[in-house]
C-alpha positions in Angstrom: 151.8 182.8 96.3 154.9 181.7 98.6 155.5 178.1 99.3 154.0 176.7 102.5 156.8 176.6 105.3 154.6 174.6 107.5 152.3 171.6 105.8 149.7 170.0 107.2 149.2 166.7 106.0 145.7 164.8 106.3 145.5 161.1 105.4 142.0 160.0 104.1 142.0 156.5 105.2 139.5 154.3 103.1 136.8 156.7 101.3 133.4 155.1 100.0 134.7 154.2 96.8 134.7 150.6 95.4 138.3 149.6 96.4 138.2 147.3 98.7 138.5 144.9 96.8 141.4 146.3 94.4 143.4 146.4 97.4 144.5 144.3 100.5 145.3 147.4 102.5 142.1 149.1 102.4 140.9 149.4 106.1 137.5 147.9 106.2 136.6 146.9 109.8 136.4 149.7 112.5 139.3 148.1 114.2 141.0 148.3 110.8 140.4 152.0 110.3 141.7 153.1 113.5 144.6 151.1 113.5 145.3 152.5 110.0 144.8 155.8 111.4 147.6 155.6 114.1 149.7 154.1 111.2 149.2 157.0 109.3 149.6 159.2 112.6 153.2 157.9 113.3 154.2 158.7 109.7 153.9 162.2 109.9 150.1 163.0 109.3 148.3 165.4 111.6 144.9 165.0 110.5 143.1 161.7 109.5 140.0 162.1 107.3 137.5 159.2 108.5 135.0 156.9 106.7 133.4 154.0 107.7 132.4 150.9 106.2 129.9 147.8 107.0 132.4 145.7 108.3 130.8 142.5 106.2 130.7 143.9 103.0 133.0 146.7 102.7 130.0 148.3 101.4 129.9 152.4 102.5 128.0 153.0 105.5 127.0 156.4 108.0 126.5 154.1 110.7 127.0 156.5 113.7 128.2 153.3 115.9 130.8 152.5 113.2 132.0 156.1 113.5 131.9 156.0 117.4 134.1 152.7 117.6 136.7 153.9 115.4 137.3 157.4 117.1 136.6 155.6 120.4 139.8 152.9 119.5 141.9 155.8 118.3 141.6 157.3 121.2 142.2 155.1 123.4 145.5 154.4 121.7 146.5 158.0 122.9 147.5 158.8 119.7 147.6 162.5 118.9 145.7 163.3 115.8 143.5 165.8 114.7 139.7 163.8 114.0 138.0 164.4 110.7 134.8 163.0 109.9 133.4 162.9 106.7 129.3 164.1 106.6 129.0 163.7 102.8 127.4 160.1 102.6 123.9 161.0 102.2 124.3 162.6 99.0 123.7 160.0 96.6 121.3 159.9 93.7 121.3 157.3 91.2 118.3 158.1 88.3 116.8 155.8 85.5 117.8 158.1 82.4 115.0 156.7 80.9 112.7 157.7 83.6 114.1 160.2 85.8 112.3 160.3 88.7 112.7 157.0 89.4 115.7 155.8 91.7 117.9 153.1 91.0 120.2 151.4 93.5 122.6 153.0 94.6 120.9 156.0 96.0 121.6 157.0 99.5 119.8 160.4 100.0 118.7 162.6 103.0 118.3 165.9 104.4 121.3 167.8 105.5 120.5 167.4 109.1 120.5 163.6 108.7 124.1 163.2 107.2 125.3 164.8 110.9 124.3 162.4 113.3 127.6 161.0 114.2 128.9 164.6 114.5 126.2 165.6 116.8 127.5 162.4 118.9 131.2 163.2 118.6 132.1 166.0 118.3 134.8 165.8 116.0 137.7 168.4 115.4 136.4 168.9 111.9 133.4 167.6 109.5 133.4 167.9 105.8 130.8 169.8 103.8 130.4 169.5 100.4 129.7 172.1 99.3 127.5 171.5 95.8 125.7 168.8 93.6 128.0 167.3 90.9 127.5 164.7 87.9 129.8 162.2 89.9 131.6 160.3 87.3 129.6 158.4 84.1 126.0 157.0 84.0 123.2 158.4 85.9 125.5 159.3 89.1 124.7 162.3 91.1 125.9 163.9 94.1 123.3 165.9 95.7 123.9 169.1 98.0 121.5 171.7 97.8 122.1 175.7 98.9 119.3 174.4 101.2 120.9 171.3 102.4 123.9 173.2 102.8 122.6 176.2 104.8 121.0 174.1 107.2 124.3 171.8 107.4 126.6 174.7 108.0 124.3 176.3 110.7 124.1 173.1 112.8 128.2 172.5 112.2 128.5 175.7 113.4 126.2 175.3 116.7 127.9 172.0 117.8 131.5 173.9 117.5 132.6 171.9 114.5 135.1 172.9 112.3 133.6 172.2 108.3 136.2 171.6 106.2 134.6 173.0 102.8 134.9 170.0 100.1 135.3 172.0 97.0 134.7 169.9 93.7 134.2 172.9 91.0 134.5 177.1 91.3 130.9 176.9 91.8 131.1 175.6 94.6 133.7 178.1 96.2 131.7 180.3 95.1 128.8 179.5 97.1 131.1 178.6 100.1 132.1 182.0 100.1 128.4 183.0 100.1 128.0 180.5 103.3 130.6 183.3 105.0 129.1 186.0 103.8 126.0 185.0 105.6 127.5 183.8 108.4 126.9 180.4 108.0 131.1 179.8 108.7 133.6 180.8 111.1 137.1 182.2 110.6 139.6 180.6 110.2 137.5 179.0 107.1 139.1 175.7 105.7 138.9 174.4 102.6 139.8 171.4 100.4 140.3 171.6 96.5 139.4 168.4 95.8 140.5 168.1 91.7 140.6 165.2 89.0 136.9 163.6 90.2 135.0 163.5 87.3 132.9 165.7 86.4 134.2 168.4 88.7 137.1 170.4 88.7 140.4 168.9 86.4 144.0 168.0 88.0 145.5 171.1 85.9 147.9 173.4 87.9 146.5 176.4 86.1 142.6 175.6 87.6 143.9 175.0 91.2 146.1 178.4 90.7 142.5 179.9 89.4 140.6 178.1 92.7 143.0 179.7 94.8 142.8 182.9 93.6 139.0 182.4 94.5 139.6 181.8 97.9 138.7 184.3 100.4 141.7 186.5 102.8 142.7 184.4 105.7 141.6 180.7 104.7 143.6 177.4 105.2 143.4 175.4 102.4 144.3 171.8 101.0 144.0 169.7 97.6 144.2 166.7 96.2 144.2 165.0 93.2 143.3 161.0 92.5 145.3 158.4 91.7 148.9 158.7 90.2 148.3 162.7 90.2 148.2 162.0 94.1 151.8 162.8 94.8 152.6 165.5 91.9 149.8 167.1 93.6 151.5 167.3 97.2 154.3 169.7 95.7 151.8 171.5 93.6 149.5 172.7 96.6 152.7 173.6 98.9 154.2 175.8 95.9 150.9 177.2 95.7 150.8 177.6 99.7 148.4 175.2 100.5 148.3 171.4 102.5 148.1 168.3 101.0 146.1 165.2 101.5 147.1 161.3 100.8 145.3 158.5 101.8 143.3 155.5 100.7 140.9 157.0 99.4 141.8 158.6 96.8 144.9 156.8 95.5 145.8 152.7 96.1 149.3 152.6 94.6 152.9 153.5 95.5 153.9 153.2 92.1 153.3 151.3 88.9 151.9 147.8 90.1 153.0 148.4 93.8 149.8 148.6 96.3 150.3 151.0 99.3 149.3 151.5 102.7 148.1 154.7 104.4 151.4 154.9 106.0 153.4 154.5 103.0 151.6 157.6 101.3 152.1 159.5 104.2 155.8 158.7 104.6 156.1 159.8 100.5 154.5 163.1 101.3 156.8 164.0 104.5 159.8 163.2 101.8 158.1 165.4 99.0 157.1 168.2 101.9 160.7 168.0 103.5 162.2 168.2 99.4 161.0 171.4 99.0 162.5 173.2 102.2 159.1 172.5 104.0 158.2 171.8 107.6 155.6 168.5 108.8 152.9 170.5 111.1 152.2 168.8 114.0 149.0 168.0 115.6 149.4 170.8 118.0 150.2 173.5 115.0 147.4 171.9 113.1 144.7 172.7 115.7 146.5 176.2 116.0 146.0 177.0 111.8 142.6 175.4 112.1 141.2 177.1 114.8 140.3 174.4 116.7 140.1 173.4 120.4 143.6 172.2 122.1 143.2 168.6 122.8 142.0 167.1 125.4 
């Protein structure tokens, strides 16, 4: 597999993780999030990958208003950036292992239709879909997304126009994403994300992502991450493999030992590691042109 000439580079801002308050620079507020997106904008990234969060709390939130105010603020900064929404909040299942059909809190789940509200509003570039159910870390944890769930997702992304970006955790999962294509369910060009090192999917180990690449069907885009200090090994191992790369917030809070980061920062460190290896930073413009997606506006 040749080394990616031209990278795109997505910047997942804050996440739904509980890192707010392990780090100062974790956007919280919607004003927060957008302004963190243009940061990461004018350091090189093309895409940003967008949560929100209750703006008191920090908690995680689908709150289609909180979604409309931050791509509303972005845009009105004129920034150019490719809009990613995240539709995987809705997924969450926390059981009583001692009595498992009782929910415990924690548990935010509904039907496939109701995690795409906010997308149905907006119309974003791209929307995730994750694409399988996964024990999500220890304890009683689940991540809920049924071949159901994810039929009915897929058909209504594909009805508004919306490019899924495919949120692979595990080979199961690509599996049944390539299934999704099969039945028509996802448009070329198909994009995925290996999304490695979350337990318990799918470990940071070169020789799995090789394997998960392998998987993938003729023609796809694809990215992957991997958490925390793996985040930026795992830049140059996707673009040997051919692939994009994603930093961000979300997934990783440190420059380097004891040294907190900012969205930017990660995205500057990327550009380096991407310009290292004889690599080109795709702009916004050549993004939407690999992705498939509409010119802007």
């Amino acid at each position: 597999m040749p080394v990616n000439q031209d990278v795109i580079i997505t910047c997942a801002l804050t996440g739904a993780g509980d890192t707010v308050g392990r780090s100062p620079h974790v956007p919280v507020t919607p004003e927060q999030i957008a302004a963190s997106a243009v940061e990461a904008a004018g350091a090189g990234a093309a895409v940003v990958h967008i949560h929100v969060r209750e703006p008191e709390t920090g908690a995680p939130s689908r709150d289609p208003r909180l979604y409309r105010e931050v791509v509303e603020r972005i845009r009105e900064t004129g920034t150019d950036v490719v809009i990613n929404l995240t539709a995987g909040m809705g997924g969450d299942l926390v059981i009583d292992p001692e009595a498992p059909l009782r929910q415990l809190p924690g548990t935010d789940l509904v039907s496939g239709l109701d995690r795409l509200p906010h997308v149905e509003e907006l119309l974003p570039d791209i929307c995730t879909l994750d694409c399988g159910s996964l024990n999500f870390g220890d304890g009683s944890n689940l991540y809920v997304s049924t071949p159901d769930m994810l039929r009915t997702g897929a058909k209504r992304i594909q009805e508004l126009g919306v490019r899924p970006e495919l949120e692979i955790f595990d080979t199961g999962q690509l599996w049944f994403a390539k299934q999704l294509l099969t039945e028509g369910l996802l448009d070329d060009p198909t994009v995925f994300q290996l999304c490695m090192g979350i337990p318990w999917g799918a470990p940071a180990d070169p020789g799995v992502l090789q394997s998960m690449v392998n998987m993938l069907p003729r023609g796809a885009q694809w990215a992957s991450f991997a958490l925390g200090r793996m985040q930026m090994p795992w830049v140059a191992q996707s673009i040997l493999l051919g692939g994009h790369v994603r930093v961000g917030l979300e997934d990783n809070l440190y420059l380097g030992k004891g040294v907190k980061a900012t969205n930017g920062q990660l995205v500057e460190r990327a550009v380096r590691i991407t310009e290292s290896l004889g690599s080109r930073v795709a702009t916004p413009d050549q993004a939407r042109e690999k992705l498939g997606l509409r010119p802007r506006t």
